[in-house]
C-alpha positions as a Markdown table, in Angstrom:
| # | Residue | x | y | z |
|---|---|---|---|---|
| 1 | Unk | 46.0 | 34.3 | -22.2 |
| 2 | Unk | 44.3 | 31.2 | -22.7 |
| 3 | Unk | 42.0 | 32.1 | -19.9 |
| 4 | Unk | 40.9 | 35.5 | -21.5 |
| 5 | Unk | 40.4 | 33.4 | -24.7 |
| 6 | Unk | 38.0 | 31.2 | -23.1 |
| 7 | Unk | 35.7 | 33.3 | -21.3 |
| 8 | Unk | 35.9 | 36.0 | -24.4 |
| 9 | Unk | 34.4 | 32.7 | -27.0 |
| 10 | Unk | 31.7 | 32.0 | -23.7 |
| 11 | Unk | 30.2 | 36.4 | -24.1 |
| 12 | Unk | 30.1 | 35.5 | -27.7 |
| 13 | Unk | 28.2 | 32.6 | -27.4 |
| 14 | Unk | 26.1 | 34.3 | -24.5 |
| 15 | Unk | 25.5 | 37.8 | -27.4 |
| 16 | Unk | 24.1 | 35.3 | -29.7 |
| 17 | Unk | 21.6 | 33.5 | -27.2 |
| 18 | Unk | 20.3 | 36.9 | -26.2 |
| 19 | Unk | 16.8 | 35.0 | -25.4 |
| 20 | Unk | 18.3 | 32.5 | -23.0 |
| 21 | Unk | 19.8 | 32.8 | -19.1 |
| 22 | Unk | 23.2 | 32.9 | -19.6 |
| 23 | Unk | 23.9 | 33.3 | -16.2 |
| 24 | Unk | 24.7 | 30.1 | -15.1 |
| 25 | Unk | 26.7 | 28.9 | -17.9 |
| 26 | Unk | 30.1 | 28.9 | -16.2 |
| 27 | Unk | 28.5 | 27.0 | -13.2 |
| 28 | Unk | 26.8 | 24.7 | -16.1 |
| 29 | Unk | 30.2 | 24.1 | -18.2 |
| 30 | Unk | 31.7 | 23.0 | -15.2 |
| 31 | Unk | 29.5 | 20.9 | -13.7 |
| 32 | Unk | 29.1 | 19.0 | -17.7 |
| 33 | Unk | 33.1 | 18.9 | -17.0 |
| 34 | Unk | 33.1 | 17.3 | -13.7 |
| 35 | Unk | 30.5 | 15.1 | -14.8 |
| 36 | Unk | 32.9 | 13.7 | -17.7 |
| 37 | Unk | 35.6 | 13.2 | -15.3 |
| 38 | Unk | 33.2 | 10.9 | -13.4 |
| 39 | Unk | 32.3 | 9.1 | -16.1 |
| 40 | Unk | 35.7 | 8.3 | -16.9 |
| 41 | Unk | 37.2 | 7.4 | -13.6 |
| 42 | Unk | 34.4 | 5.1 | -13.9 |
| 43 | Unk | 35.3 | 3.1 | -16.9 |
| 44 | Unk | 38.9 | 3.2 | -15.8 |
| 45 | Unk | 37.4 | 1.5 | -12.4 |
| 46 | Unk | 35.6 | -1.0 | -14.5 |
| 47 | Unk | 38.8 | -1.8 | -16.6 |
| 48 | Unk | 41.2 | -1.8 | -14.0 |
| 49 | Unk | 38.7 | -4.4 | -12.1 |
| 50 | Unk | 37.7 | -6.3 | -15.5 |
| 51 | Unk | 39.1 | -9.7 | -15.9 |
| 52 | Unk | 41.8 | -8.8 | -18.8 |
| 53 | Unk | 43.9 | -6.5 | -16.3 |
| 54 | Unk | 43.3 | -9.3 | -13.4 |
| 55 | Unk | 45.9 | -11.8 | -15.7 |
| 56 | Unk | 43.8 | -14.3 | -14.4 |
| 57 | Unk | 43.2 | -18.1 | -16.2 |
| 58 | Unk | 39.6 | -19.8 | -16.2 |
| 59 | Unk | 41.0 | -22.8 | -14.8 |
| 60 | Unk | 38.5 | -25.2 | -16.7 |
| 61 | Unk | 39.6 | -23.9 | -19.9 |
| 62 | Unk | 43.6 | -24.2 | -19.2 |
| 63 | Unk | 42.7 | -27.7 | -18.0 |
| 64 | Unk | 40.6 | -28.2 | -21.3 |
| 65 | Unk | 43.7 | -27.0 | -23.5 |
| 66 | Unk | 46.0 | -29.3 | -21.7 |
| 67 | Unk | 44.3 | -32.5 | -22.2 |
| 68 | Unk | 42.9 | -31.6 | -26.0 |
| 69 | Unk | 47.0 | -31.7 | -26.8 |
| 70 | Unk | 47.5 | -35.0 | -24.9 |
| 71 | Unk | 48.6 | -34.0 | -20.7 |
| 72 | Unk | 46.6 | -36.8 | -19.0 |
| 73 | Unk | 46.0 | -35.9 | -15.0 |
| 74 | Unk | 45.9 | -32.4 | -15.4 |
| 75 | Unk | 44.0 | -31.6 | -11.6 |
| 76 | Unk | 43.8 | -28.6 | -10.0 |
| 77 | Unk | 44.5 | -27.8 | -6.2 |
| 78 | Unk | 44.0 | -25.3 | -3.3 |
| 79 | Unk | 46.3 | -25.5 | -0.1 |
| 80 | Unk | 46.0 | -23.6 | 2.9 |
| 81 | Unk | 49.6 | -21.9 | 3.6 |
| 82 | Unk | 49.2 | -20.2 | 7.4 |
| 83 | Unk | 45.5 | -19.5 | 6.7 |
| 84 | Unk | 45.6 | -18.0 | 3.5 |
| 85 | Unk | 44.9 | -20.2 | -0.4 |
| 86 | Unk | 47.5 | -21.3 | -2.4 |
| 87 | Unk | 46.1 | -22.6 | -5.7 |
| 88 | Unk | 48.1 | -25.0 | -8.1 |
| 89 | Unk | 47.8 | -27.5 | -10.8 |
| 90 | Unk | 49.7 | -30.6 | -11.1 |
| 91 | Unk | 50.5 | -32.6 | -14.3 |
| 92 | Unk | 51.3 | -36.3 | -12.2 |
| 93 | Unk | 51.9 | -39.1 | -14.9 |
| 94 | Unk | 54.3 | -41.4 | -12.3 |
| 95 | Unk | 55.2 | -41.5 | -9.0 |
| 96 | Unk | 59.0 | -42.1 | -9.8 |
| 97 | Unk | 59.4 | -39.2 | -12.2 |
| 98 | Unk | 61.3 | -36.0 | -11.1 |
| 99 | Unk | 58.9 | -32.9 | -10.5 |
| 100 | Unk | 59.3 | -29.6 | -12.4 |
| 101 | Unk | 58.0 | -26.8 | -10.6 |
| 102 | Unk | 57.3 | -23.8 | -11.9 |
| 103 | Unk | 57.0 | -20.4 | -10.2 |
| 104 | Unk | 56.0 | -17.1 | -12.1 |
| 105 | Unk | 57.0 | -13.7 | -12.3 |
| 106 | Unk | 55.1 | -10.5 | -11.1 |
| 107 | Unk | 52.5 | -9.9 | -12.4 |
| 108 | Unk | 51.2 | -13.1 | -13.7 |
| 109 | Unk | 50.1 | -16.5 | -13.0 |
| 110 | Unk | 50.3 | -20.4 | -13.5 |
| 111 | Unk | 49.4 | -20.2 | -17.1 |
| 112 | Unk | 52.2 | -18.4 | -18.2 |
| 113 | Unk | 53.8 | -21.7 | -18.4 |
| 114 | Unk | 51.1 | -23.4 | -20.4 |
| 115 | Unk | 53.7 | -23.4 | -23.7 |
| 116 | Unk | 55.6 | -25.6 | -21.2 |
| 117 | Unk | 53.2 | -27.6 | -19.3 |
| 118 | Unk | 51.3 | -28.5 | -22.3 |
| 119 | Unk | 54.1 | -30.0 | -24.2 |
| 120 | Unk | 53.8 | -34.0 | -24.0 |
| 121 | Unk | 57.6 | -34.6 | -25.7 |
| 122 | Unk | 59.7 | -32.0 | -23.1 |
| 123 | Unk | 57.4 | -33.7 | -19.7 |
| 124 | Unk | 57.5 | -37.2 | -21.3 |
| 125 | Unk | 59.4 | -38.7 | -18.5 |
| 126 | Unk | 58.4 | -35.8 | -15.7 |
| 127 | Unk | 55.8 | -34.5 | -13.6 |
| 128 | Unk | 54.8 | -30.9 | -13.4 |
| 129 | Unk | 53.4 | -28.3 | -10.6 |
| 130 | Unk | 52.9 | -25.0 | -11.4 |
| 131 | Unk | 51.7 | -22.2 | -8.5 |
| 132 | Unk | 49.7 | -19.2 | -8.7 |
| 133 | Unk | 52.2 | -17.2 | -6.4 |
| 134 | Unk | 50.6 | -15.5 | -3.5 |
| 135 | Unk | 47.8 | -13.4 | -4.2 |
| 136 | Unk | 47.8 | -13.5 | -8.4 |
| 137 | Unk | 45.3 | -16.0 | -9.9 |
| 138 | Unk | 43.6 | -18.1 | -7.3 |
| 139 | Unk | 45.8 | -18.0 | -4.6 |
| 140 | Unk | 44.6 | -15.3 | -2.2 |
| 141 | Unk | 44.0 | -12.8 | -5.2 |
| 142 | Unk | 44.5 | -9.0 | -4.6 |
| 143 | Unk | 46.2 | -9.6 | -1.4 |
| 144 | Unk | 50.0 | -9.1 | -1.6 |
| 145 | Unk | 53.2 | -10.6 | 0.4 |
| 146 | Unk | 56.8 | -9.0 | 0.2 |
| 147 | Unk | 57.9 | -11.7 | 2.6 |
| 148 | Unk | 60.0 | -14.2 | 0.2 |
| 149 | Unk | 60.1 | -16.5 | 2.9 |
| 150 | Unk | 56.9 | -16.9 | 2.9 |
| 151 | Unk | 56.7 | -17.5 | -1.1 |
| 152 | Unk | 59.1 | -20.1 | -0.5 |
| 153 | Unk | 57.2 | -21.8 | 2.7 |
| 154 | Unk | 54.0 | -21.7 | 0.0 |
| 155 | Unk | 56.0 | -23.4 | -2.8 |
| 156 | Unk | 57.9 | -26.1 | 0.1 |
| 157 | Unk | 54.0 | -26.7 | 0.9 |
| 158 | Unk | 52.8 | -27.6 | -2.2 |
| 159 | Unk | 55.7 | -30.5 | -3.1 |
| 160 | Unk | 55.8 | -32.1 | 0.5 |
| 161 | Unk | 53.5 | -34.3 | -0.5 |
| 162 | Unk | 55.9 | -35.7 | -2.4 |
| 163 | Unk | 58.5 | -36.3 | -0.7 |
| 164 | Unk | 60.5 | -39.6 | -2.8 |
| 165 | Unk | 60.9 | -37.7 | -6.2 |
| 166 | Unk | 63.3 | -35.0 | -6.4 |
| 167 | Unk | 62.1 | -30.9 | -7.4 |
| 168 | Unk | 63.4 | -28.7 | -10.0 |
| 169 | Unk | 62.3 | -25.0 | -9.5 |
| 170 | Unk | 62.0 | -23.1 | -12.3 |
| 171 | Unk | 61.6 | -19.4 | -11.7 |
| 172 | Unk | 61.0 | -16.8 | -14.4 |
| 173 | Unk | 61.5 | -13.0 | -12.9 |
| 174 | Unk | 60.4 | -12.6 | -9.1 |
| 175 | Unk | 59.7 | -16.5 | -9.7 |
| 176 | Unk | 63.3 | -16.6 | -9.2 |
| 177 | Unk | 63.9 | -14.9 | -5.7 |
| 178 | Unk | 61.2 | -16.9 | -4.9 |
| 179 | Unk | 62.7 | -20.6 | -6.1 |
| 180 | Unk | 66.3 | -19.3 | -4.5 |
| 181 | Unk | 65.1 | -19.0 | -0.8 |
| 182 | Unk | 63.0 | -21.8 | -0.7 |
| 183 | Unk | 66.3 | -23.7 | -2.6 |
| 184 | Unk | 68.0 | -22.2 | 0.6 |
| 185 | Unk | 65.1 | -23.0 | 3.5 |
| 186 | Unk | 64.4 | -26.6 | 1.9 |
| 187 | Unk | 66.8 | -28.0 | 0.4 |
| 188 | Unk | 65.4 | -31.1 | 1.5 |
| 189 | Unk | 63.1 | -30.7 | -1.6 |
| 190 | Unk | 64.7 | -28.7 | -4.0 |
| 191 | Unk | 67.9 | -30.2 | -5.9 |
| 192 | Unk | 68.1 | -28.4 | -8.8 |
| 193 | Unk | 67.3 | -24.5 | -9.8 |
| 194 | Unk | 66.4 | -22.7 | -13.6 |
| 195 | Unk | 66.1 | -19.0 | -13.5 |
| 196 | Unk | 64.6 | -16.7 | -16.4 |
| 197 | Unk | 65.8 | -13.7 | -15.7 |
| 198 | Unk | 65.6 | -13.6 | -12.5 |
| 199 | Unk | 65.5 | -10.4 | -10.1 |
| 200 | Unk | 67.8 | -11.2 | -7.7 |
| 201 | Unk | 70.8 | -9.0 | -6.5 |
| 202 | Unk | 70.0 | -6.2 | -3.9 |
| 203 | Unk | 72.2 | -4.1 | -5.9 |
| 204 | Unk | 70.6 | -3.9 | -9.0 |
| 205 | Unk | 67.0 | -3.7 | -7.7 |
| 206 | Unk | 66.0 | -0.2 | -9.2 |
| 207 | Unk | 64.6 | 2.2 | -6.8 |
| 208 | Unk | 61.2 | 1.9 | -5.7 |
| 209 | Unk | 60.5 | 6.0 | -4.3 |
| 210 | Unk | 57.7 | 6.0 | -7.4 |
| 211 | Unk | 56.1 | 2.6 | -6.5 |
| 212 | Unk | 55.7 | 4.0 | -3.1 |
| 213 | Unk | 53.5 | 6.8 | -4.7 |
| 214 | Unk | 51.7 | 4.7 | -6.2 |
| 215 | Unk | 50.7 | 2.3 | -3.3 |
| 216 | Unk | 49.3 | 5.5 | -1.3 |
| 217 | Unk | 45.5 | 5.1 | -0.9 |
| 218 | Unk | 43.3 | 6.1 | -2.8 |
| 219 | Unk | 45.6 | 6.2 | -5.7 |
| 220 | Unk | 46.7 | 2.2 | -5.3 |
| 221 | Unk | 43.1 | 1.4 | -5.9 |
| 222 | Unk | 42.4 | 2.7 | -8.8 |
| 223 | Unk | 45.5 | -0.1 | -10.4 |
| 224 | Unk | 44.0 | -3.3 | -11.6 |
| 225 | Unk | 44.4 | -5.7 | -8.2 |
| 226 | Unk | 47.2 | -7.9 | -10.0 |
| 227 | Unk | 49.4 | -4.6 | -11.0 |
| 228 | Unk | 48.9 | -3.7 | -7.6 |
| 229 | Unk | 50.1 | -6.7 | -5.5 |
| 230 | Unk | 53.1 | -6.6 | -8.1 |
| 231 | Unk | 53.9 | -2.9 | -7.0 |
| 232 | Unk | 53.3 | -3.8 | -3.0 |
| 233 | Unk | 55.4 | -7.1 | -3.5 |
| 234 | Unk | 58.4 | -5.0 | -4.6 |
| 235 | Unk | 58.9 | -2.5 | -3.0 |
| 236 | Unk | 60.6 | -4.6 | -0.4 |
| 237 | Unk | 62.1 | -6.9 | -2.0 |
| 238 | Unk | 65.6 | -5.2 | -2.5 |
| 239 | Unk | 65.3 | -5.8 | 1.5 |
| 240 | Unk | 64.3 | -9.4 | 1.2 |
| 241 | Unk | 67.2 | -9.9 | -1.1 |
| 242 | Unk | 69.6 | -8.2 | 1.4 |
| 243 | Unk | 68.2 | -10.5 | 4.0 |
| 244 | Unk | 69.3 | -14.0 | 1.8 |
| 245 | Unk | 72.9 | -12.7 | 0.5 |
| 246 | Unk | 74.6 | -14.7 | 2.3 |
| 247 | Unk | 72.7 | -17.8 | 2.5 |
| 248 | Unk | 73.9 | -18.2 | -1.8 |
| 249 | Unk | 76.6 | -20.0 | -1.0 |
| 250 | Unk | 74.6 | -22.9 | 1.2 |
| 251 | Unk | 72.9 | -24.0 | -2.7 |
| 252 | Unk | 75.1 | -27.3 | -3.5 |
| 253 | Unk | 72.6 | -28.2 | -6.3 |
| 254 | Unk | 72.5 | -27.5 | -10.3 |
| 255 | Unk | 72.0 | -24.0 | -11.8 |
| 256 | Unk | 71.4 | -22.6 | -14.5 |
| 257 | Unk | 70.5 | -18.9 | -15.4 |
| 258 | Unk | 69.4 | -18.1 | -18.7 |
| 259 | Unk | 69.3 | -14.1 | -19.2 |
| 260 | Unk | 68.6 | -11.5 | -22.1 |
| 261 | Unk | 71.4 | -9.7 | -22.2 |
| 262 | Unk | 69.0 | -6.2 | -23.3 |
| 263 | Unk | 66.6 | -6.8 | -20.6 |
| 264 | Unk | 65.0 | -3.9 | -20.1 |
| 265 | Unk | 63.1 | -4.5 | -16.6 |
| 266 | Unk | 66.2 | -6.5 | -14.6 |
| 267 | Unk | 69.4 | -6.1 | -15.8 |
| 268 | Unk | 71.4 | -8.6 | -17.2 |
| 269 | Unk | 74.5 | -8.4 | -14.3 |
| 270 | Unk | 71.5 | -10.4 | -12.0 |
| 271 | Unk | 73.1 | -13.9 | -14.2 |
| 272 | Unk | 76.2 | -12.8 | -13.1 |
| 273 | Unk | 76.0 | -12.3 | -9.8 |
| 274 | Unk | 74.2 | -16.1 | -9.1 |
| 275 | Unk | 77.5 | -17.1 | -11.0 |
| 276 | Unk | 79.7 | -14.9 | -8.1 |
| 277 | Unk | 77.6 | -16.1 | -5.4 |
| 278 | Unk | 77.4 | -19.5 | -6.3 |
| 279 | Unk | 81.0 | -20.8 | -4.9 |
| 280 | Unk | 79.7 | -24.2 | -3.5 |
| 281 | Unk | 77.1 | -25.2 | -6.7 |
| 282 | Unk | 78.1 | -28.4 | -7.9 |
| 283 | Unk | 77.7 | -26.8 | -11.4 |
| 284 | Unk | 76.8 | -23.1 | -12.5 |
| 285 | Unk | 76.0 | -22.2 | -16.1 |
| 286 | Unk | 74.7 | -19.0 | -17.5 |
| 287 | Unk | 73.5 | -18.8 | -20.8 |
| 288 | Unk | 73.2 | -14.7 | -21.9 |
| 289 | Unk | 71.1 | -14.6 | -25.0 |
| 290 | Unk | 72.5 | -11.6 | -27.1 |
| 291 | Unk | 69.9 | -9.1 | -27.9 |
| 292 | Unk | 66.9 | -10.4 | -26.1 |
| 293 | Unk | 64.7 | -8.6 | -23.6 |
| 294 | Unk | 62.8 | -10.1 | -20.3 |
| 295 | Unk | 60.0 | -12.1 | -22.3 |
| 296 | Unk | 62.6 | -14.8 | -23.2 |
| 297 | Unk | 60.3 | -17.2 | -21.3 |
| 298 | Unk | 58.0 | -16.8 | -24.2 |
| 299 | Unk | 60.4 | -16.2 | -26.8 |
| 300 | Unk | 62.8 | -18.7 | -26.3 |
| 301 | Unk | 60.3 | -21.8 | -25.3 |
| 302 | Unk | 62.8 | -24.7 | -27.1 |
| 303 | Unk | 66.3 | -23.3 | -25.8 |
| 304 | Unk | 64.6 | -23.2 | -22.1 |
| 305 | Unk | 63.1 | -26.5 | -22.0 |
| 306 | Unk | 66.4 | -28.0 | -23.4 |
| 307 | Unk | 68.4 | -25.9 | -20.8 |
| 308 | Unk | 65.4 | -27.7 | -17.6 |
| 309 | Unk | 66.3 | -30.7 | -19.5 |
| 310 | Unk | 70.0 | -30.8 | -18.5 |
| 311 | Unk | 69.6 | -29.6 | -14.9 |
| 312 | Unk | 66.8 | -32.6 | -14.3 |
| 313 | Unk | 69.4 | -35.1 | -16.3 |
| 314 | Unk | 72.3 | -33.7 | -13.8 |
| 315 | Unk | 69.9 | -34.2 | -10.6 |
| 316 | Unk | 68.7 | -37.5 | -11.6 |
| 317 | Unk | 72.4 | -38.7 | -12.3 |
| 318 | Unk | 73.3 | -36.8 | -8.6 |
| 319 | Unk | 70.0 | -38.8 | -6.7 |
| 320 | Unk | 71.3 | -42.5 | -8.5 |
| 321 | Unk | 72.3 | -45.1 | -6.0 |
| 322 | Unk | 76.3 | -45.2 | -6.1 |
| 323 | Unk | 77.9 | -48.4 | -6.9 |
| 324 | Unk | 81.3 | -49.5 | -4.9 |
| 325 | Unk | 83.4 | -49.9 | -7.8 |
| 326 | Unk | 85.6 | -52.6 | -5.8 |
């Protein structure tokens, strides 16, 4: 029907252009068709590849930010992790002060903790780091990594240059897969963990037959490069998680999990299972946060920072020289 309609409006148009050759106007109207479709694949092409959809930071303007509201020795850093960049900034007011790392979620980058880093009252007695995960931001952009352990051997490579101050991780989403294994791989480093809704039980990871679609060439290149390493980076990670189930149990260090209990993207029974998997923690608190969603790390900023607060107060109390009470 709706083909009959079409070419019967195209015989009127070609009746009332008697003087013209009509002849080629199918060949014409498609061609003008295909020619649209080119023209918007390529501004999709140069949105996809523009810097918005990238999520990525102009590091001199983060850096500006911080200092303008007081962070002294804001510096950034590049590392190379088995041959590949690993970019980070560090905030490093004292040698003696604990270190807060922080890890972020998929997609994203360094800066989506710059609510955090650039707040002189909550890091008045602690240093910061804060890593662009394997390839978001400046570390090895575009190119992705489903192996957690190597996430983790990237984050242990970053704080082993200080070795004398203790690390809290602080993960928000895949950041906190990511702080867990290298928790389980280091523990010479890390002594106390943070998640922010964290995607970490096997069972609960959704699955992943649609992102495999997607990451079939040519159709994975026309997503924005960050978007894509996000969709390579987890499709195996309900594997990945599989792979650490058992080492849970080995964390003898603080944690806390804070979760939205109406998160939409990782469901709120991931809190619950650090909480069943964590037999051996020295202390395990979850804080479930009725009604919230997966952006708590931005919408909860003062309950997060107090709840880092307490596990960096428990870890300095568990690093303090023990006295001999006799």
């Amino acid at each position: 029907m709706y083909e009959w309609f079409g070419w019967s409006v195209i015989n009127y148009w070609r009746s009332s252009h008697s003087n013209m050759d009509t002849s080629q106007l199918p060949r014409k109207w498609y061609k003008k068709k295909r020619y649209w479709g080119v023209f918007l694949l390529l501004i999709w092409l140069v949105f996809a590849y523009s810097e918005g959809p990238q999520m990525r930071y102009q590091p001199e303007v983060l850096q500006q930010a911080l200092v303008e509201v007081g962070q002294n020795n804001v510096n950034f850093h590049q590392k190379q992790v088995d041959g590949r960049t690993v970019n980070y900034l560090s905030i490093i007011k004292n040698d003696s002060f604990p270190i807060v790392v922080f890890a972020h979620g998929s997609p994203g980058s360094l800066a989506d903790y710059e609510r955090y880093l650039g707040d002189t009252a909550f890091g008045k007695n602690l240093n910061f780091i804060a890593i662009d995960r394997p390839g978001f931001g400046y570390s090895n952009f575009g190119h992705a990594d489903g192996s957690l352990q190597y996430h983790a051997d990237a984050l242990a490579a970053v704080v082993e240059d200080f070795p004398k101050v203790p690390k809290i991780a602080v993960g928000h989403s895949m950041g906190g897969p990511v702080i867990a294994k290298a928790a389980m791989a280091y523990p010479e480093h890390f002594k106390g963990l943070v998640f922010v809704a964290p995607s970490v039980s096997p069972a609960l990871e959704p699955a992943t037959w649609w992102r495999k679609m997607l990451n079939i060439p040519p159709i994975r290149w026309l997503a924005p490069p960050a978007f894509r390493v996000c969709n390579q980076e987890i499709i195996p990670l309900r594997g990945e998680l599989e792979i650490m189930e058992s080492d849970w149990e080995d964390l003898k260090i603080p944690v806390t999990v804070v979760q939205g209990e109406m998160d939409p993207l990782v469901p709120a029974g991931n809190a619950n299972f650090i909480a069943d998997k964590m037999i051996n923690g020295m202390k395990t608190k979850v804080v479930m946060l009725e009604g919230k969603d997966h952006f708590i790390l931005w919408s909860e900023v003062p309950m997060i920072k107090t709840e880092i607060l307490e596990v960096v107060e428990m870890v300095k109390t568990m690093q303090a020289p023990q006295t001999d009470a006799n």
